[in-house]
C-alpha positions as a Markdown table, in Angstrom:
| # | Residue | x | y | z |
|---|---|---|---|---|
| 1 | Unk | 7.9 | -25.9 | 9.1 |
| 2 | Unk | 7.9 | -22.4 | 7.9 |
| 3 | Unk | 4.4 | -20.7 | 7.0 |
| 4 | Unk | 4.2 | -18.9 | 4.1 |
| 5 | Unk | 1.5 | -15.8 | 4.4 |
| 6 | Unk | 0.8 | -14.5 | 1.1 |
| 7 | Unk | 1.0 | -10.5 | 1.0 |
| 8 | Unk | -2.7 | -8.5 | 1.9 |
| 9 | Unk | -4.6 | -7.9 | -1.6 |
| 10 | Unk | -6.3 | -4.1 | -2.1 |
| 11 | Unk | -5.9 | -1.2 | -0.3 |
| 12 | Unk | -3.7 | -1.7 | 3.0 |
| 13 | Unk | -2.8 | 0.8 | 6.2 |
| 14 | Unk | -0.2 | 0.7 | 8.3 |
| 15 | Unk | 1.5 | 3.7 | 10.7 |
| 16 | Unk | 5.0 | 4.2 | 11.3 |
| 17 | Unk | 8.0 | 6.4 | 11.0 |
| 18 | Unk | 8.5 | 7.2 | 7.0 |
| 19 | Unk | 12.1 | 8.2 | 6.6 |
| 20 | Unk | 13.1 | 9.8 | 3.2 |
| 21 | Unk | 16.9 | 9.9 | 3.0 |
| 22 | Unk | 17.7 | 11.7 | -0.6 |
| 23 | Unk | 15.1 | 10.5 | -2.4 |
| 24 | Unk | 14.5 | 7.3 | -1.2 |
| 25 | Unk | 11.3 | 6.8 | 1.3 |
| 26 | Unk | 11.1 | 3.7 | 3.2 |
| 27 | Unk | 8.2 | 3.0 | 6.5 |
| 28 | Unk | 9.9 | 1.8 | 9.6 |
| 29 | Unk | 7.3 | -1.0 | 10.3 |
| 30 | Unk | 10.7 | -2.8 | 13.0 |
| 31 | Unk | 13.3 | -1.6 | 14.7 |
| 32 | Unk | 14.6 | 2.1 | 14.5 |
| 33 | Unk | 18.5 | 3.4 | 14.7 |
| 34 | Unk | 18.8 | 5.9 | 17.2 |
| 35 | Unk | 21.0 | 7.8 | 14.8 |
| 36 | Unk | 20.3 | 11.4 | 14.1 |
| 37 | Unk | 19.0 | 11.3 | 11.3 |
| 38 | Unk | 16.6 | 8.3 | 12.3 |
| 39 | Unk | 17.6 | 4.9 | 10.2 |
| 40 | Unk | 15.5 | 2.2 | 8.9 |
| 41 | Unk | 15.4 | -0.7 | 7.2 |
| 42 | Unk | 12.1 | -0.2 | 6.2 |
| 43 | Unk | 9.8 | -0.8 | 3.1 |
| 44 | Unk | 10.1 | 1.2 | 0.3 |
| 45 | Unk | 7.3 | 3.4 | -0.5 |
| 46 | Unk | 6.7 | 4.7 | -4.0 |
| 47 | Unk | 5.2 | 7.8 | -4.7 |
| 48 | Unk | 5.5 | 9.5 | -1.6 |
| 49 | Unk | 5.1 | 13.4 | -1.0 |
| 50 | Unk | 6.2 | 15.2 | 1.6 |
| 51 | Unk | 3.7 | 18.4 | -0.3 |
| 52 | Unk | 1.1 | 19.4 | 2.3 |
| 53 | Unk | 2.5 | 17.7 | 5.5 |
| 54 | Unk | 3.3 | 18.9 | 8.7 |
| 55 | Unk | 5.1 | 17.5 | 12.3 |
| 56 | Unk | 8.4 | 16.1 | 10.0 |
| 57 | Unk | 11.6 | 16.8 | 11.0 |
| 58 | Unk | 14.6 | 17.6 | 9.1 |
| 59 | Unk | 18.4 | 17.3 | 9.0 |
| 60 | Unk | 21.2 | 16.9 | 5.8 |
| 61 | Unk | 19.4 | 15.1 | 3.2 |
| 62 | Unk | 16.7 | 13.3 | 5.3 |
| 63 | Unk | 13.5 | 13.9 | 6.1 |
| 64 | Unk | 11.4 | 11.3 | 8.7 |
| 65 | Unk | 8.0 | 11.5 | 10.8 |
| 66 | Unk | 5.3 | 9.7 | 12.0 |
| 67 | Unk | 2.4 | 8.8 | 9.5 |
| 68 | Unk | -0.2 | 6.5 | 8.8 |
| 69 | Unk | 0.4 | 4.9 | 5.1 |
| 70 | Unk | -2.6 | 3.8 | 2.9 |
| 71 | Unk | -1.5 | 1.8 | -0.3 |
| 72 | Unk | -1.4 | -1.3 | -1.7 |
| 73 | Unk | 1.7 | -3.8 | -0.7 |
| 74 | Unk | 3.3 | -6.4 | -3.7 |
| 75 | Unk | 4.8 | -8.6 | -0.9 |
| 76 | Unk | 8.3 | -6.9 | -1.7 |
């Protein structure tokens, strides 16, 4: 029998690798491709800034890093 866990409620942290390929930013909470640039299939995160960070690295249109995340998660 499968157990259903119903998603945290409030404000939630979690660290990981956040990896912003054009535009879209997802937290690497599993396994990571050892591509260059990094790969993920993460959760997306909305409303991320990279404004004000440091230690990320860079190359074509990714960004990625290690962060801790604060936010609220929908399940999804």
């Amino acid at each position: 029998m499968d157990m259903i866990i119903p998603p945290p409620t409030g404000r939630v942290v979690s660290t990981g690798m956040v990896i912003d390929t054009a535009g879209e930013v997802r937290l690497c909470l599993d396994a990571i491709m050892e591509s260059y640039p990094p790969q993920c299939d993460g959760i997306p995160v909305d409303g991320w800034s990279w404004s004000g960070l440091n230690g990320y690295d860079m190359a074509a249109e990714s960004r990625w890093g290690s962060f801790a995340v604060f936010g609220e998660f929908n399940g999804a």
